[in-house]
N, C-alpha and C positions, 0 to 999 in steps of 0.2 A: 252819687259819684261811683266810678267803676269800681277802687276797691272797699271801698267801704270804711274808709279812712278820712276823717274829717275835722278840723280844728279840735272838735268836743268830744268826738269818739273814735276809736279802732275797729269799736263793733259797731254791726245796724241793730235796730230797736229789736229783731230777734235774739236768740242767746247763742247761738252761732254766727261765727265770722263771714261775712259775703268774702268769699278770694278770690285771686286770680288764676285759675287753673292752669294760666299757661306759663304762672310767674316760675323762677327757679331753672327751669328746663336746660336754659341754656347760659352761655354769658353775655349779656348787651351790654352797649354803650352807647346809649341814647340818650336825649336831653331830660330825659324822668330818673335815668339810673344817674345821671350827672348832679339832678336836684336831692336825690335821694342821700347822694353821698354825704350832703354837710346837715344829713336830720341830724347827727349827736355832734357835731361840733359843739352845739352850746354846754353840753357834760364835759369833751374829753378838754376840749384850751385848756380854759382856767384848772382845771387838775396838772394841766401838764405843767403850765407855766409856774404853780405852785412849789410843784415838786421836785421842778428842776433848780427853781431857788433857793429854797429852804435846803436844800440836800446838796447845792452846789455839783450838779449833773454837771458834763459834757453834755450843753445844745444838740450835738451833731450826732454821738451815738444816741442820745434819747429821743430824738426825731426819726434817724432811720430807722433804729428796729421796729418805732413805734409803725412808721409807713410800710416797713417791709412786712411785717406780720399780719397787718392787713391784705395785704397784696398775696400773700400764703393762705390764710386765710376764706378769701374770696372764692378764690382757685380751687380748697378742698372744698366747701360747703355749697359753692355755685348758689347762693343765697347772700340775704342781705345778714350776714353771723357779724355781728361788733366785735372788734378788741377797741378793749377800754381801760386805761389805769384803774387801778385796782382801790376802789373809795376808799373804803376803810382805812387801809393803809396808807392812802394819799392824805390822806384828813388827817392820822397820827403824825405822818414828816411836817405836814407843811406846820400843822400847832404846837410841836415840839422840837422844831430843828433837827431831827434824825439827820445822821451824816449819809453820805450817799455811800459808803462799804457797807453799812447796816443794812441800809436799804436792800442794797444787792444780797446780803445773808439771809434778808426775811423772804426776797422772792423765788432766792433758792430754797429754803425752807417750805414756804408752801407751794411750791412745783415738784420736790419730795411727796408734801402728803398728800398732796392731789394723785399725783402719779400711785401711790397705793391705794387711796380708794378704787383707782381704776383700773388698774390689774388684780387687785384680788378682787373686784363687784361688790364691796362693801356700798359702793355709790349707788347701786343698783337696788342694795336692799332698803339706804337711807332715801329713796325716790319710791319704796311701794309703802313705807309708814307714814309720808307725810301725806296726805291726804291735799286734792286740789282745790278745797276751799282757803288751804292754808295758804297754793303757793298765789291764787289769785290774791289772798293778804298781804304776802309780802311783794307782789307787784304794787298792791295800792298805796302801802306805806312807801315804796320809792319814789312813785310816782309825786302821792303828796310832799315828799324830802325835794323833788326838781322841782316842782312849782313853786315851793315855797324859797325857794333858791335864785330863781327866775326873779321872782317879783321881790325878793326881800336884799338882795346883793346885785341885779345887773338893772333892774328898772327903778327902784325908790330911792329917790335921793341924788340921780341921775342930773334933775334942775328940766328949765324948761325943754331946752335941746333934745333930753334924753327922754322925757316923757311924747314926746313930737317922735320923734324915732321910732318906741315901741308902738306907739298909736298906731304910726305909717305900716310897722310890719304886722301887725295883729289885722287890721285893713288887708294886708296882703295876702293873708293865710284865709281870710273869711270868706274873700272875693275868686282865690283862685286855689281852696280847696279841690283836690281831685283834676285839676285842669293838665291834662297831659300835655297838650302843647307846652304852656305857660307856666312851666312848673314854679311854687310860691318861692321854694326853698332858693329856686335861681335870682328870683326879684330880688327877697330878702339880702342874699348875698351881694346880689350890684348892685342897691342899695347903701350895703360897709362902704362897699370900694369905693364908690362915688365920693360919700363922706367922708372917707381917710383921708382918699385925695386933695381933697381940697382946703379940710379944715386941718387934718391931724396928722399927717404924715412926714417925715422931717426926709425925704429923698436922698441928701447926702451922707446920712446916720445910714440909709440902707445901702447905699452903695459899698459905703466901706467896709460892708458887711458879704460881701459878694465876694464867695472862693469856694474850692472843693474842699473837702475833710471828709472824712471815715471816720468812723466808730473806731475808739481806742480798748484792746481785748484790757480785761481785768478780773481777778479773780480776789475774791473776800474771803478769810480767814477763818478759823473754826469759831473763831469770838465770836466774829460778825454774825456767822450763822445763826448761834444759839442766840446772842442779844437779839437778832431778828424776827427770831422763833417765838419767842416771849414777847416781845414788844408789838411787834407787828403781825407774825401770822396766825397766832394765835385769835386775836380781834378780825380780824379776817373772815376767818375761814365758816363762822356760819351766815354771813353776808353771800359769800361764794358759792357756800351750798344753796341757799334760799333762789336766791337771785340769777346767779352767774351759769349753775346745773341746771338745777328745777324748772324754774320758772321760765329761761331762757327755750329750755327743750318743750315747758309747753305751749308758748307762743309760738314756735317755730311751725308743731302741730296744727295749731289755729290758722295759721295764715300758709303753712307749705304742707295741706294736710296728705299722709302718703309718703312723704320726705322725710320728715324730722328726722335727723340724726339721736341717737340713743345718748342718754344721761351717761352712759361709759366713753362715748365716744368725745362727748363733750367736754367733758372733765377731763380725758386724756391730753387732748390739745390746748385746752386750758395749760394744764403741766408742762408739754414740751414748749411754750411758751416762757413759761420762767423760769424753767431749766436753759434756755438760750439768753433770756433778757440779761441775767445781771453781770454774763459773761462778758458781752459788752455796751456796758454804761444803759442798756434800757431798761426804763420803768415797767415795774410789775404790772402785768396787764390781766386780762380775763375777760369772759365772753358776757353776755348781759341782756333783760331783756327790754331794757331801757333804750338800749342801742339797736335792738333788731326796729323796736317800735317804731322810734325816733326815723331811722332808715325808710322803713316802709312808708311812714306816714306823710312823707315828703316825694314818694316816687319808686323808689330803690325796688326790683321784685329779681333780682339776680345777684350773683356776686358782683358785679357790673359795678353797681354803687361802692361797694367797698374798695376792691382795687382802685376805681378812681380818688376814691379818699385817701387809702393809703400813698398811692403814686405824688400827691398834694405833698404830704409829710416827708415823704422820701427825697422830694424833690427839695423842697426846704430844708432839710437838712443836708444834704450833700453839696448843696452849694450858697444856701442862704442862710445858714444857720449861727451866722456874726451879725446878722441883724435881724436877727425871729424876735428880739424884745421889741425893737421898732415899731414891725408889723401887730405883734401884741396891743401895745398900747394905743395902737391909731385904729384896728378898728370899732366901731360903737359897741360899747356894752350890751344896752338894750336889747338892739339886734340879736346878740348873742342870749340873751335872756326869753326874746320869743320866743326862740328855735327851742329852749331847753325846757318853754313851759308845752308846747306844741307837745314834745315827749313823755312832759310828766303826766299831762291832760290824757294822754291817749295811753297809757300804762293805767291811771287810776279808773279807766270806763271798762277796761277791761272784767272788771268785777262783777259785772254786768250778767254776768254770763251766771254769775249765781242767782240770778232774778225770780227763780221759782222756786228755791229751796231756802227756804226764810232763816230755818239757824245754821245752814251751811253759811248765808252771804253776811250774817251774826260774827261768825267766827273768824272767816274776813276781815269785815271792818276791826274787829277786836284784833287781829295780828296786824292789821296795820295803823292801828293808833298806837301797840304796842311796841312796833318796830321803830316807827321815828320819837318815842317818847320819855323815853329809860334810856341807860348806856348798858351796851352790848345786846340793844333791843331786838336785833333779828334773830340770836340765836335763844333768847327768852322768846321770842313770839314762834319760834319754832317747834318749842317742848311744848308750851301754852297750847299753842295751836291747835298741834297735833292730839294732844290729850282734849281739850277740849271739844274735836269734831268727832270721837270716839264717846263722848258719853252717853247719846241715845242709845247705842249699843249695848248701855249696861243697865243691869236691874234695876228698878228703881227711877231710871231718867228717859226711859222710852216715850215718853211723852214731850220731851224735846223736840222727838219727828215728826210730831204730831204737826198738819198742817193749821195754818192761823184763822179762823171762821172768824 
């Protein structure tokens, strides 16, 4: 297939990425950057719809920042860059009922310390000690976290309908990997629709849900801050570094090699993102490499894909956002569980790329059995990691490098 992207992998059987040299260049809006845009739909929904409930969001501001920050987004990076609610912290709201001024205090919180690692380069020094067998670990522990997500919440237990559904979309991704005409993620897609229509969608519940609205300004308290701070960004923040900085900046490498934007650049705009978000009513977001994947893997090789996705949400909320729970619940789960296992599948092959360095791709799998397996596992598989891909280097454990005969 042209990019080298397919149901089972992101890479080809070499240890570098086949790319598209002419991907990024510019901004299209073709019917590949159109498939490309819903790769991480099946990650950001159910996080948002999560977070909007537990926390009792404004629908309207949490949908438009969400789509306008894509649509900024796009535009600076002319790549497929995700904004994605922010896991960690979405997984604390939705399991603890976090109020939504909290919320807004923890994403001002950590769009604070984000924004210092990035002006003073502290981001820069924590990107030359981690070493990349690690951050390929904490790709593959994410990766295993959506697949098992995929199959364990939107496909099991779905009954026959839902396992018929997943069947038909896995079918779809196998048949028309790589198909630039025919892109899968489009099928996929008007496949929901079809099935909403017909079985699950209640039409006068969405009509009455149709009007304009704007994001309502709001501003959280010195409380909210600090309980934010503690609660939420704290748990956060080496998710963000792993994941959101790292590993984000070095897929971008792999697949836009020449382009990547810099670990300070990334983290910067990570920041002025939730420095804006909780001003009004948006969920704490950040960049990801789940999301680049997801995107790519399904078409996306420009910003193209992203504004089109954002432009989705923008649109939804400015004027559909009294009936986005409708639309929620009527389209198929499943569906939404291919698309997220499609991401998780093509983030964990990524490790691939340690294939010829045996205790490097060792330290990998070890940071990523330790990231989904312990609580607050990514910022333990970080120190682990990292200590661990440093001990051939010391007296005594040289023979760690040693190749495997």
């Amino acid at each position: 297939m042209d990019s080298g992207v397919a149901f089972a992998a992101v890479l080809p059987r070499g240890a570098a990425p086949r790319v598209d040299r002419t991907a990024g260049r510019g901004i299209r809006f073709d019917r590949n950057e159109l498939a490309g845009a819903f790769g991480d739909i099946g990650t950001d929904l159910p996080l948002l719809v999560g977070v909007i409930l537990a926390a009792g969001l404004d629908t309207a501001g949490a949908l438009v920042m969400f789509g306008a920050l894509q649509i900024v987004t796009g535009l600076r990076y002319r790549m497929p860059m995700p904004v994605q609610p922010l896991k960690a912290m979405a997984a604390l709201v939705i399991a603890h009922r976090v109020s939504g001024q909290v919320l807004a205090g923890g994403g001002l919180a950590i769009g604070v310390l984000m924004l210092f690692l990035s002006v003073t380069g502290l981001v820069d020094w924590v990107a030359r000690i981690v070493p990349k067998a690690v951050v390929r670990g904490i790709q593959f522990g994410l990766g295993l976290q959506l697949a098992s997500v995929a199959l364990g919440n939107y496909v099991v237990g779905s009954g026959v309908a839902g396992y018929a559904l997943a069947a038909a979309g896995v079918f779809i991704v196998m048949t028309l990997a790589g198909n630039r005409r025919y892109p899968a993620a489009l099928a996929i897609v008007a496949l929901g629709a079809v099935y909403a229509a017909m079985f699950t969608l209640d039409g006068h519940t969405l009509w009455r849900g149709v009007g304009f609205r704007l994001p309502q300004p709001q501003f959280p308290n010195w409380q909210d801050i600090s309980t934010g701070f503690i609660v939420l960004a704290l748990p956060q923040l080496p998710l963000s570094l792993g994941n959101s900085i790292l590993a984000t900046r070095q897929l971008s490498h792999d697949l836009f090699p020449g382009r990547a934007p810099s670990v300070r650049a990334i983290s910067f705009s990570y920041a002025v993102m939730n420095l804006l978000n909780p001003l009004f009513g948006g969920i704490p977001t950040c960049h990801g490499s789940g999301g680049m994947a997801g995107h790519y893997a399904f078409g996306g090789r420009t910003g193209g894909s992203v504004i089109l996705y954002g432009s989705f949400f923008l649109a939804i909320g400015l004027f559909l956002s009294g009936g986005f729970h409708e639309v929620i619940k009527a389209f198929p789960l499943p569906l939404l569980g291919v698309l997220l296992l499609v991401e998780g599948v093509a983030l964990m092959t990524l490790i691939r790329d340690l294939a010829n360095d045996a205790y490097g791709l060792l330290v990998g799998l070890l940071v990523g059995l330790i990231a989904v397996a312990i609580p607050y596992g990514y910022g333990v598989a970080l120190i682990v990691g990292s200590a661990a891909a440093r001990l051939p280097q010391c007296r005594g454990f040289a023979f760690l490098a040693s190749p495997i005969r």
